[in-house]
C-alpha positions as CSV (number, residue, x, y, z in Angstrom):
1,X,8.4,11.4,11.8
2,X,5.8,12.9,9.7
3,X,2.8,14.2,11.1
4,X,-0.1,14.2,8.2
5,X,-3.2,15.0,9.9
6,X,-4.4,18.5,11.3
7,X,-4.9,16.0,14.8
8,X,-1.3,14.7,15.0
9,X,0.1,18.3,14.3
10,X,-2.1,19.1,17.4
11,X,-0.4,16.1,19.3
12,X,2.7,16.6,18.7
13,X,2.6,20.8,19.1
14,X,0.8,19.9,22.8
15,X,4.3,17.6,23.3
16,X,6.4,20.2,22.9
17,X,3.4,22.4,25.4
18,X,4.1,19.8,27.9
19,X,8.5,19.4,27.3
20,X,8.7,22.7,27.9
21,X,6.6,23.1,31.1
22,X,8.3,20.5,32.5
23,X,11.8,22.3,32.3
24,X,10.2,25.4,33.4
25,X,9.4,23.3,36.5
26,X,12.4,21.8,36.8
27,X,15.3,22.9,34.3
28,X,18.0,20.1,35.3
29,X,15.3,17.3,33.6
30,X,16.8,16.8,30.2
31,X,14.3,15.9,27.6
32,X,14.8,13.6,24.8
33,X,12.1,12.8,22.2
34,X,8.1,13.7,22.2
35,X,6.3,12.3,19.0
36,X,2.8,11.9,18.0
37,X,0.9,8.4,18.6
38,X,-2.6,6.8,18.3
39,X,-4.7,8.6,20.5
40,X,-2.2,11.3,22.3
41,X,1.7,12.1,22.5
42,X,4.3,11.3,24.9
43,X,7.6,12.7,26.0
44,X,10.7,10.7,27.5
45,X,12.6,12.6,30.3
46,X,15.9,12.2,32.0
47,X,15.1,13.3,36.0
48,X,16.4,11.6,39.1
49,X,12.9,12.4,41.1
50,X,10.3,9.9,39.6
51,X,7.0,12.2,38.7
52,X,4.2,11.3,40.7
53,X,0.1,12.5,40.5
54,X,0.9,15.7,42.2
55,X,3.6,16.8,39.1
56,X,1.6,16.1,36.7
57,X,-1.4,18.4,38.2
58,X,1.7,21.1,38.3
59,X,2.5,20.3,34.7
60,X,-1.2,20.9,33.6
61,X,-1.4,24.1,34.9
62,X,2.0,25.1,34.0
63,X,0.9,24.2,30.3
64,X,-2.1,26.0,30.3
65,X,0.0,29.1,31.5
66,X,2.1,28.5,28.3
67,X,-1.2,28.2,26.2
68,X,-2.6,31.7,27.4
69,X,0.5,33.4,26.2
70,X,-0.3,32.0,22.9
71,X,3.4,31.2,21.7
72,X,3.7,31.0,18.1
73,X,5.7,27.4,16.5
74,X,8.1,28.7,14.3
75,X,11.0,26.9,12.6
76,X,14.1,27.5,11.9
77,X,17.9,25.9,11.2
78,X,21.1,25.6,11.8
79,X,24.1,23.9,10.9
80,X,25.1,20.4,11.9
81,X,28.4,20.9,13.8
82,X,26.7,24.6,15.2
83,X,23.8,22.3,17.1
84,X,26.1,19.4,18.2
85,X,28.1,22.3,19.6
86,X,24.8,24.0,21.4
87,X,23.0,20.6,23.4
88,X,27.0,20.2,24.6
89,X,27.3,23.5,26.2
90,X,23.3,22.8,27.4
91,X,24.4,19.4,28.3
92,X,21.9,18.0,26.3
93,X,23.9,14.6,25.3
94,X,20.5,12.7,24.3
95,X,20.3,15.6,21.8
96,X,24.2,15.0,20.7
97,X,23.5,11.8,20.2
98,X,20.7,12.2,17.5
99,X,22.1,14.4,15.4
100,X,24.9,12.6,15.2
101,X,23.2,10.0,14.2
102,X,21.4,12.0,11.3
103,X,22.7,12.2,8.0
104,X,21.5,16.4,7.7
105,X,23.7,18.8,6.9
106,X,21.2,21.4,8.4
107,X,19.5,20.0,11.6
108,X,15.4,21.5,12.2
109,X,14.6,23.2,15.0
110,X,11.3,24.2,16.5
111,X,10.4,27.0,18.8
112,X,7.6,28.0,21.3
113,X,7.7,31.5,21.5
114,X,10.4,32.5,21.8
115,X,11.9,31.0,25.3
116,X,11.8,27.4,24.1
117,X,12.9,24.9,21.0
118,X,13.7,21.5,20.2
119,X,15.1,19.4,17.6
120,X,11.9,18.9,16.0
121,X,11.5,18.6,11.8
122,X,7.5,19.2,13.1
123,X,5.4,20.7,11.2
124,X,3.3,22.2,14.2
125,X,0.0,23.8,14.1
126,X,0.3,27.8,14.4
127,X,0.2,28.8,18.1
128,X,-0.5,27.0,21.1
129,X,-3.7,29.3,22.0
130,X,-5.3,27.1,19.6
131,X,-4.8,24.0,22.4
132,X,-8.0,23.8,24.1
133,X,-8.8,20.0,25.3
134,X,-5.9,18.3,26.7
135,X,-5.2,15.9,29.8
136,X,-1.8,14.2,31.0
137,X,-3.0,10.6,31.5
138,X,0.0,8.6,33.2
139,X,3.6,7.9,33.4
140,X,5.8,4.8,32.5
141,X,9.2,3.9,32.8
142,X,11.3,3.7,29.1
143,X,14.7,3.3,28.1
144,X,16.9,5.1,25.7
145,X,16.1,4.4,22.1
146,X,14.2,1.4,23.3
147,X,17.1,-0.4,24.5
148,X,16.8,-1.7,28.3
149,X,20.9,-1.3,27.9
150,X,20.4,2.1,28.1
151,X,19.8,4.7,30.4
152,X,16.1,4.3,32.0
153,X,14.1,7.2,31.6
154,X,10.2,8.2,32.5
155,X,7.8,8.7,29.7
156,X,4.4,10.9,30.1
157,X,1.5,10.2,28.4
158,X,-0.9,12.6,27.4
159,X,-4.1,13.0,25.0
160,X,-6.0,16.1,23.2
161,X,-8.5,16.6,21.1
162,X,-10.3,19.7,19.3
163,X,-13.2,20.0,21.6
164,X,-13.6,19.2,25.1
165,X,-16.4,17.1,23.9
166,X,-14.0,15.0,22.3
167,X,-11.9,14.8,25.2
168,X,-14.5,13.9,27.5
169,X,-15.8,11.1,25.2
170,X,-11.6,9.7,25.0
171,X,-11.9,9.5,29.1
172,X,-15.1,8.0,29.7
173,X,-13.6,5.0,27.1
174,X,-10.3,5.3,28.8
175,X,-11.8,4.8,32.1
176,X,-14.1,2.1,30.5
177,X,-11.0,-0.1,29.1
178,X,-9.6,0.5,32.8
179,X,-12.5,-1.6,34.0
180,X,-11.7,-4.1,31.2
181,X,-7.9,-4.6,31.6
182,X,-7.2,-8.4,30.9
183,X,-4.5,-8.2,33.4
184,X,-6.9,-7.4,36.3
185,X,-9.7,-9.9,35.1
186,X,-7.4,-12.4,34.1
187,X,-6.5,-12.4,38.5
188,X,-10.1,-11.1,39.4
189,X,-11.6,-14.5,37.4
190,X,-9.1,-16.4,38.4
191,X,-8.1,-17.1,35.1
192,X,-4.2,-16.9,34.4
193,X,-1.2,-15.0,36.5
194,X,2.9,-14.4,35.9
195,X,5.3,-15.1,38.6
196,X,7.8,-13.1,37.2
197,X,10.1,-13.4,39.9
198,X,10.1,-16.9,40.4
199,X,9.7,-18.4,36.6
200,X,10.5,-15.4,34.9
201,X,8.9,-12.0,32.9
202,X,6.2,-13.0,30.1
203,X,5.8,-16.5,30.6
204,X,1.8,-17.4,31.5
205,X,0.2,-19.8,33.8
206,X,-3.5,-20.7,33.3
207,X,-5.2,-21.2,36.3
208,X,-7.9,-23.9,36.0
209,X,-10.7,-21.5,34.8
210,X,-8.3,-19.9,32.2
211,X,-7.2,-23.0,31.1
212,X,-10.6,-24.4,30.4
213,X,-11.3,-20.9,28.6
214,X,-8.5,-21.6,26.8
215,X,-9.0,-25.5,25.8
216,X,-12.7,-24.5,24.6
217,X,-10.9,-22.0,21.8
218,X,-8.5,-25.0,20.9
219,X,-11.3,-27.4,20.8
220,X,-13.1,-24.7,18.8
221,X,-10.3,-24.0,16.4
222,X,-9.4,-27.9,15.5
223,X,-13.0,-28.2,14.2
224,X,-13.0,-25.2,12.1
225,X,-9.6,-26.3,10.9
226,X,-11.0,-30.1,10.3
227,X,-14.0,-29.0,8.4
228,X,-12.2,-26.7,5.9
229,X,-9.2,-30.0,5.1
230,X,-6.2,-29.1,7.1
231,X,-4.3,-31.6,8.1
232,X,-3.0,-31.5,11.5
233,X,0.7,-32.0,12.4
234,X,3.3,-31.6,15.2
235,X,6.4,-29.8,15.8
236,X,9.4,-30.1,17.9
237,X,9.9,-27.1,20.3
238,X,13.7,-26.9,19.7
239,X,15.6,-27.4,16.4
240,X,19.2,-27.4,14.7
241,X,20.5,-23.9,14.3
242,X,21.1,-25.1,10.8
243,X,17.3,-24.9,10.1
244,X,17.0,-21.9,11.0
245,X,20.1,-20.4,9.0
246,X,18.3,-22.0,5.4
247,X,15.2,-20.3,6.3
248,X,16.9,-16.4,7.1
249,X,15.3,-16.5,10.6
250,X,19.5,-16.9,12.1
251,X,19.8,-13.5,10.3
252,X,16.8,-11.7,9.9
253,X,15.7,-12.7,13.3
254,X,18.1,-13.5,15.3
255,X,17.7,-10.8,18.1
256,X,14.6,-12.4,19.4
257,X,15.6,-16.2,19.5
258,X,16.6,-18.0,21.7
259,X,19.8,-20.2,21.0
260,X,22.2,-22.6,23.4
261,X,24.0,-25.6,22.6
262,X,23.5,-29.2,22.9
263,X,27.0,-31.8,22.3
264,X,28.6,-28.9,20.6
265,X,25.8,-28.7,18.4
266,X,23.8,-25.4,18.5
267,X,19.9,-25.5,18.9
268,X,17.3,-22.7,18.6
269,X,14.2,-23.0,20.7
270,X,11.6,-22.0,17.5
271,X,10.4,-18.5,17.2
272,X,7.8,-20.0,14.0
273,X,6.5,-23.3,13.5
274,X,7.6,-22.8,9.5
275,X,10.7,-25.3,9.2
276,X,8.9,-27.9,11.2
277,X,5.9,-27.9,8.6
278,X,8.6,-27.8,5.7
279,X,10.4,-30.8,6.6
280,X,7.2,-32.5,6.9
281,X,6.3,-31.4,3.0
282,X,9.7,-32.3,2.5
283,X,9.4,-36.0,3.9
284,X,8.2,-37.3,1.1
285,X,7.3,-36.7,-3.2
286,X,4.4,-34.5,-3.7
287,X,2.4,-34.8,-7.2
288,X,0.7,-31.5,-9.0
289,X,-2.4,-33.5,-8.0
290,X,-1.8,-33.6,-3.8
291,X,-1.7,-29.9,-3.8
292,X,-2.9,-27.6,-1.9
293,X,-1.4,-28.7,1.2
294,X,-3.3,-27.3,4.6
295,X,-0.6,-28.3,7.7
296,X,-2.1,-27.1,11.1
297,X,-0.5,-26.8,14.5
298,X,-1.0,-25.2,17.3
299,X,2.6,-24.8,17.5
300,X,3.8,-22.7,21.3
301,X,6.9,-20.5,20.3
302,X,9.0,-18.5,22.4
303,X,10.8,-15.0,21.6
304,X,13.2,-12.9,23.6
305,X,11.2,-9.8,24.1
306,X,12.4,-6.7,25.9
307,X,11.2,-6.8,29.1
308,X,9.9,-3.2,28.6
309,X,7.6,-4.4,25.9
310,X,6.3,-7.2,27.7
311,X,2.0,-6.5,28.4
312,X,0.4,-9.0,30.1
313,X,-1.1,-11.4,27.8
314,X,-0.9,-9.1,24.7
315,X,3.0,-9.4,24.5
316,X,4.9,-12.4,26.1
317,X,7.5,-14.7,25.8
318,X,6.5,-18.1,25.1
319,X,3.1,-17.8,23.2
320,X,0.6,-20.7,21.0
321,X,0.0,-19.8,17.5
322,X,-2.9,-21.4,15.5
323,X,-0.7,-21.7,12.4
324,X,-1.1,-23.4,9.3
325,X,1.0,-23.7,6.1
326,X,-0.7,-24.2,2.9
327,X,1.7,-25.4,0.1
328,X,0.3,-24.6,-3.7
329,X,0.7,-24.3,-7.2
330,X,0.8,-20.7,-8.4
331,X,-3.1,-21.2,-9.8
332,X,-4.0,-21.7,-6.3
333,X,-2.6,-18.5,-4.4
334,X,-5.5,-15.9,-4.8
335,X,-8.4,-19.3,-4.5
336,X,-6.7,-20.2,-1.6
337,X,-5.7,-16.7,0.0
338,X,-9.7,-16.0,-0.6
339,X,-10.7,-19.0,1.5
340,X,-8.3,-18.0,4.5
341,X,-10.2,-14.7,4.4
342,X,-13.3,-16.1,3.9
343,X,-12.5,-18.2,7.2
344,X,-11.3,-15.4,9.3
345,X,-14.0,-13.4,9.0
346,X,-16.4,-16.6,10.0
347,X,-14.2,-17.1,13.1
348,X,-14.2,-13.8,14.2
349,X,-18.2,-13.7,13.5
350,X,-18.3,-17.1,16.3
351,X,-15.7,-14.3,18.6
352,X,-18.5,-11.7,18.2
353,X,-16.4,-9.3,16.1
354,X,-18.4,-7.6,13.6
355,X,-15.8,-4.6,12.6
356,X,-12.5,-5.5,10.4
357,X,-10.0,-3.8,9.1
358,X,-7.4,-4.9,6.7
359,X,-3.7,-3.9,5.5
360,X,-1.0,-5.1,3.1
361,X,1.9,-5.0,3.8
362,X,5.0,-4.7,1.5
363,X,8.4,-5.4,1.3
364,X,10.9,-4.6,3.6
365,X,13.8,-3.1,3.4
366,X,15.6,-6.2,5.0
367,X,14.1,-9.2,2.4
368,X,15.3,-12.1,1.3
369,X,14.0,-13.7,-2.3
370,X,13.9,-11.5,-5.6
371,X,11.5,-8.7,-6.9
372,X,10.1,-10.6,-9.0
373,X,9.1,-12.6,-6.7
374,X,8.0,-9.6,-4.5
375,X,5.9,-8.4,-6.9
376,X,4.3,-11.6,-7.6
377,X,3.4,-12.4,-4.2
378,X,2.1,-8.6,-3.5
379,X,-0.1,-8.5,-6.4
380,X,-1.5,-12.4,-5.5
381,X,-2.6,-11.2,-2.0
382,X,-3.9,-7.7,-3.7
383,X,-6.2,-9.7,-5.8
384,X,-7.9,-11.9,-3.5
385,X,-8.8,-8.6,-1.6
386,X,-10.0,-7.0,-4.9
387,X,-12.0,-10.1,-6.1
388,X,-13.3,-10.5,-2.6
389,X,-14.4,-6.4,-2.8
390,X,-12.7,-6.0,0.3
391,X,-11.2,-2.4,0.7
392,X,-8.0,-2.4,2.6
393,X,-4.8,0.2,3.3
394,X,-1.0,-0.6,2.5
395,X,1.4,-0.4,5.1
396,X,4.3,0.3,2.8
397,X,7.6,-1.7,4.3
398,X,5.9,-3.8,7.1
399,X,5.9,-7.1,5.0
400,X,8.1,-10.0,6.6
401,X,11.5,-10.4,5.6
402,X,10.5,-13.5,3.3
403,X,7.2,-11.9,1.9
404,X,4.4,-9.8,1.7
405,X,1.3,-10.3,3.9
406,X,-2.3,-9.3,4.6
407,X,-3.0,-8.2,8.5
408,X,-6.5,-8.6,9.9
409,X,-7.3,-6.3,12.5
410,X,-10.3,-6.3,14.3
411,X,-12.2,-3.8,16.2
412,X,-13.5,-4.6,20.1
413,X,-16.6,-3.3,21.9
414,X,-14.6,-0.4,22.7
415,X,-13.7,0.5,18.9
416,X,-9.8,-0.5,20.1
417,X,-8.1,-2.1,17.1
418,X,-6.3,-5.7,17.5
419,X,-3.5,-7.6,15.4
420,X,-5.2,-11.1,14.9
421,X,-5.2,-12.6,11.9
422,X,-2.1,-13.3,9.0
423,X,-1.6,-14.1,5.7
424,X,1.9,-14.7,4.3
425,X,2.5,-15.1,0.6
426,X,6.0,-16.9,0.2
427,X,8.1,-17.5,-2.7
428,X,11.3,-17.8,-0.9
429,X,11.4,-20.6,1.9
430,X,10.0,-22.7,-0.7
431,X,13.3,-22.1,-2.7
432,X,15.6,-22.3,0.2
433,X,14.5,-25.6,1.3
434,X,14.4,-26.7,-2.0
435,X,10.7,-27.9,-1.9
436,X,9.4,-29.6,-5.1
437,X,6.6,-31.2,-7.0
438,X,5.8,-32.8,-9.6
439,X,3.5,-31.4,-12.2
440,X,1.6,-32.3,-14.9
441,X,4.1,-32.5,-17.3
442,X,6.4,-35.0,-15.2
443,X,8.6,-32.0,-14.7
444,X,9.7,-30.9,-11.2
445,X,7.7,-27.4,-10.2
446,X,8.3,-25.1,-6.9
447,X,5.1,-24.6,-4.5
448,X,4.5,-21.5,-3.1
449,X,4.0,-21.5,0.3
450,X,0.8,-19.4,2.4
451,X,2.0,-18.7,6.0
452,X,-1.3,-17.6,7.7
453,X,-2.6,-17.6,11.2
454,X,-6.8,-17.0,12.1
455,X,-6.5,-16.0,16.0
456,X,-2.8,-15.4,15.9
457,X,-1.2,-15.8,19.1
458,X,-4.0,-17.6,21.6
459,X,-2.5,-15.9,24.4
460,X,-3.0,-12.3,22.4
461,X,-6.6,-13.4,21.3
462,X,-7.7,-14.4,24.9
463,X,-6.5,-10.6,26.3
464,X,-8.2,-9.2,23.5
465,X,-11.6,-11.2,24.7
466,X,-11.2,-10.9,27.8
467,X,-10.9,-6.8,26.9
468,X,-14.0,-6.9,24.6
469,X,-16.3,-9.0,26.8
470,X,-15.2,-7.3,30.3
471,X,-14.4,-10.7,31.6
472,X,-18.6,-11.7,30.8
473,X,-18.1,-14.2,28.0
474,X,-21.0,-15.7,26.3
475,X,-22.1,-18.6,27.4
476,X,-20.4,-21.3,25.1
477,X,-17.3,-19.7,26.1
478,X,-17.0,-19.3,29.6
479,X,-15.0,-21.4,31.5
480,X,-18.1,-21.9,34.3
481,X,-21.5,-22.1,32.3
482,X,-23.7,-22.1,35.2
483,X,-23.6,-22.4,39.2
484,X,-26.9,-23.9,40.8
485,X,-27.1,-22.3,44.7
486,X,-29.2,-24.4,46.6
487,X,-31.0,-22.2,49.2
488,X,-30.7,-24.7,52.4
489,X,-28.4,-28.1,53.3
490,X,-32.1,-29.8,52.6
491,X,-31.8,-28.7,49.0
492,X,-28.5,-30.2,47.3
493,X,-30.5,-33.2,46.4
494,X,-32.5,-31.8,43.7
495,X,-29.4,-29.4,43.1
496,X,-27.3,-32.9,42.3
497,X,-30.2,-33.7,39.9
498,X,-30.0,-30.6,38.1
499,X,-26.4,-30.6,37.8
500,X,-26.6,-34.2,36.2
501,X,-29.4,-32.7,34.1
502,X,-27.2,-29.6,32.4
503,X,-23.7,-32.3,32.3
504,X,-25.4,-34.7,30.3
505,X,-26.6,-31.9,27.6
506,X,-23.1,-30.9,27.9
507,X,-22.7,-28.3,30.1
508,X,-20.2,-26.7,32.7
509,X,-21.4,-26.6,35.6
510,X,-20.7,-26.5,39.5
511,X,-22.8,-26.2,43.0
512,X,-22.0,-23.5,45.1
513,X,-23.0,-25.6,48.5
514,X,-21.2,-23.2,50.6
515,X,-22.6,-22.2,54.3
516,X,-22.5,-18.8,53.0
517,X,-26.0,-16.7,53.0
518,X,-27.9,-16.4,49.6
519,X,-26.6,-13.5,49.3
520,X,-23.2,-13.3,49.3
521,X,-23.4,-16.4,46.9
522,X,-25.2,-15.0,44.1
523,X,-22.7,-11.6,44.6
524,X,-19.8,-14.0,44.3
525,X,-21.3,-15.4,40.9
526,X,-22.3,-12.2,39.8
527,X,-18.5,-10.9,40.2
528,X,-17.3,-14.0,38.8
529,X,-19.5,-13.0,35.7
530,X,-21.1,-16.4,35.3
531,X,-24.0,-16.6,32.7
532,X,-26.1,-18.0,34.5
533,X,-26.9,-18.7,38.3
534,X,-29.6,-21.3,39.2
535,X,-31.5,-20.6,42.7
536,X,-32.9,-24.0,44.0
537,X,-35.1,-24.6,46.8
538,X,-38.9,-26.3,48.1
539,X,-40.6,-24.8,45.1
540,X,-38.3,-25.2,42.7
541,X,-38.0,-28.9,43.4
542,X,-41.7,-29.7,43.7
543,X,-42.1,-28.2,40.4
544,X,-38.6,-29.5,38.3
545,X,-37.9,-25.9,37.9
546,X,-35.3,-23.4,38.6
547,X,-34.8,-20.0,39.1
548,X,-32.9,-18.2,36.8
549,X,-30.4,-15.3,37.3
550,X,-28.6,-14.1,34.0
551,X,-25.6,-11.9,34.2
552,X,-25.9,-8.5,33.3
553,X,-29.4,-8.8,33.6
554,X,-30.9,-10.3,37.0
555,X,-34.0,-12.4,37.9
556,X,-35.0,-14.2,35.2
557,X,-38.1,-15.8,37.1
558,X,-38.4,-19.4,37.3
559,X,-38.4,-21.7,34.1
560,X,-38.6,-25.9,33.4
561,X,-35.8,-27.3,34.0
562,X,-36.2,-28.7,30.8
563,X,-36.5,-25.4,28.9
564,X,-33.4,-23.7,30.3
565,X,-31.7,-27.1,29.2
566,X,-33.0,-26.4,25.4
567,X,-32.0,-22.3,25.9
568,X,-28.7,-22.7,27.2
569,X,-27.8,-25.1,24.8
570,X,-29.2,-23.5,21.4
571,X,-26.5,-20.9,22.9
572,X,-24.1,-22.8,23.3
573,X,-24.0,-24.2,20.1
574,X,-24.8,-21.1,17.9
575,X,-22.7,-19.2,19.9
576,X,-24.8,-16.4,20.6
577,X,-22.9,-13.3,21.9
């Protein structure tokens, strides 16, 4: 790995700070790698005792000791066979077992000071004086190489910055994005759990709340989809392994499918909705003049993630995708690669996402279809971006293996960047499956084919919501609009009336009747983060008003009943944020 930037170099040096304070605690932990990563560094260890808060206090200090002495990073080489032969006597087999895997003749070696190296290619900053804000932040379990085969080791997080400023600023947002973790809301609100044990790992249940949440972003998504002419369509969840052999997935992909066998016949629950969409195109002759093509699903897949990588709802294993195919001539790419765009960025305006970033990304080394074809496709998606005056990076190698694609990441409240939106330029399914038209000529023609996706996977877009919100979602989308709490028994009357009131003008709402005291029922709505909590009693009722208590903001005093109606639905329908 190459570390470009004067802040990884920092990362990566304060790794190696950390690696070898943890062997001067304990010498018989074997290390094994320590890179750079966004926002911090990590090193994976090899130690029967699992760390707890206590060691990493000790490691702290025992790095700062390092960081007084001000140990220079200096490099230096040595042959191949020479350091396979020095990690054996040092019984350092994860170290063996990279270099043999390394084509170098000469392997690169780092050292602090001059009591401790690594197999490091760096480059480091000078000394490590020159660390002055750092923190350990946690530890996780990991495997070898990534591979849950292999032998399970712990991994320790840690961050630094230039200036404890800096640092101070990374922990108040870390602490921040604690509060917001989907996983604890998602049980807090009641609004999805796993039962790992019982249905198995990554697999989500909505609880009635959650699955409301979720049914108002279908609901949401069909219209946009209606209005903009897609065509909707629907896809089996399992298919002939055949399928997915023409389309590369059986190769390419095969790692993460799921395959079994039905009368001797082997079937592959669908990791895309692609095939399904192309047999449909393929049902019937398509004329020069039919085209572009918009098929929408909201197709659920499943894929055999490593359990390791599993994170509540922002990696599972069964997962809805709001995926569309658009099949076109090759006039239509960049017009119709604009409008996807053009539609993202009004979708994620409704979400309440203001910052985007953008990336293309290129071929990979394992691609199917020809360069020309490649190139064709990468320049198409380039152009829309340059006619659109969009600025955006290139993730060189990243592309899917049957073409290049734009990525649409948005920013949260936090400034955390998420993987949402898609768009997949495709010259070569079209070929495999053989897909035609005819143009104006009479002549037979190939479509090209737009893979593309707006939220991405719903389960990944609800975490990333429920993370940017805290849990407090506007009003049109939370699953509970408002809760009316009737002060006394004597009082549910003219709750009932209100409640008939806000369902008519279409809204969700419940009666919290409980014999619980005032208080502890407007807590309870306040922790449930609903928008809005009506109070109800004498008054109120004489007058056809209600007092209103917004979230995140209190007493809102009383207001016509009436009024609130008109408020809380000009929210509702202009989504206001």
């Amino acid at each position: 790995m190459e570390y470009k930037t004067d802040l990884d170099k920092l990362r990566h040096s304060t790794s190696h700070v950390m690696a070898q304070a943890v062997q001067e605690l304990w010498p018989d932990t074997k290390v094994t790698i320590g890179p750079a990563i966004e926002n911090g560094f990590y090193y994976d260890f090899d130690r029967k005792e699992p760390f707890t808060d206590e060691d990493l206090a000790k490691i702290e200090k025992a790095m700062r000791r390092i960081i007084e002495r001000k140990p220079k990073f200096s490099q230096y080489s040595m042959p191949r066979q020479e350091a396979i032969s020095l990690f054996k006597k040092r019984d350092e087999q994860y170290k063996v077992e990279l270099i043999e895997g390394l084509p170098d003749k000469e392997m690169s070696f780092f050292k602090t000071g001059e009591a401790w190296f690594d197999l490091c290619k760096g480059p480091h900053i000078d000394n490590a004086g020159q660390i002055k804000a750092f923190k350990l932040l946690s530890v996780a379990g990991s495997y070898w190489r990534g591979d849950e085969h292999n032998a399970r080791l712990q991994r320790i997080y840690g961050t630094v910055f230039f200036t404890q400023k800096e640092l101070d600023e990374f922990l108040k947002n870390l602490e921040e994005a604690e509060k917001r973790d989907h996983r604890k809301l998602g049980v807090q609100l009641e609004l999805f759990n796993f039962y790992h044990e019982t249905a198995g790992a990554g697999l989500v249940f909505y609880h009635p709340a959650g699955a409301m949440l979720r049914k108002t972003i279908e609901d949401y998504v069909r219209e946009q989809h209606l209005k903009r002419g897609y065509e909707f369509v629907m896809t089996p969840h399992i298919l002939k392994s055949k399928l997915w052999e023409i389309s590369g997935h059986a190769e390419h992909y095969r790692e993460l499918m799921y395959f079994f066998k039905v009368d001797d016949e082997e079937f592959a629950v669908k990791p895309m909705n692609c095939p399904g969409h192309i047999l449909i195109y393929n049902s019937k002759t398509r004329s020069y003049r039919d085209l572009p093509i918009r098929f929408f699903e909201l197709g659920t897949v499943y894929r055999q993630e490593k359990a390791g990588v599993l994170h509540g709802l922002l990696r599972v294993r069964g997962f809805t995708q709001d995926d569309a195919h658009i099949f076109c001539r090759p006039d239509q790419i960049k017009p119709e690669v604009m409008g996807v765009i053009d539609f993202t960025y009004d979708v994620m305006r409704d979400f309440g996402f203001q910052d985007i970033n953008i990336e293309v990304s290129t071929r990979p080394d394992d691609y199917i279809g020809t360069l020309e074809n490649w190139d064709t496709a990468t320049k198409a998606l380039e152009d829309a971006l340059k006619e659109k005056k969009l600025t955006y990076a290139v993730n060189a190698g990243e592309g899917a293996f049957y073409g290049p694609k734009i990525d649409i990441k948005l920013k949260d409240a936090l400034g955390r960047e998420w993987q949402c939106a898609t768009i997949q330029c495709d010259f070569s399914l079209p070929e495999r499956f053989g897909l035609k038209y005819v143009n104006e000529q009479g002549a037979e023609s190939r479509p090209i084919m737009i893979h593309r996706a707006i939220l991405g996977s719903l389960e990944r877009f609800i975490g990333t919501l429920i993370e940017h919100y805290g849990g407090a979602f506007p009003a049109w989308l939370a699953p509970t609009q408002v809760v009316i709490i009737p002060i006394r028994s004597g009082h549910e009357e003219y709750a009932l009336r209100v409640k008939d009131g806000l369902q008519k003008a279409g809204v969700r709402v419940i009666i919290d009747s409980r014999n619980e005291s005032l208080g502890k029922r407007i807590r309870e709505g306040t922790v449930k983060k609903v928008p809005y909590l009506l109070v109800v009693g004498d008054k109120e009722a004489q007058e056809n008003k209600v007092a209103v208590r917004k979230y995140g903001q209190g007493d809102q005093g009383a207001r016509e009943l009436q009024l609130f109606i008109d408020q809380i639905q000009d929210e509702i329908v202009s989504k206001k944020s």
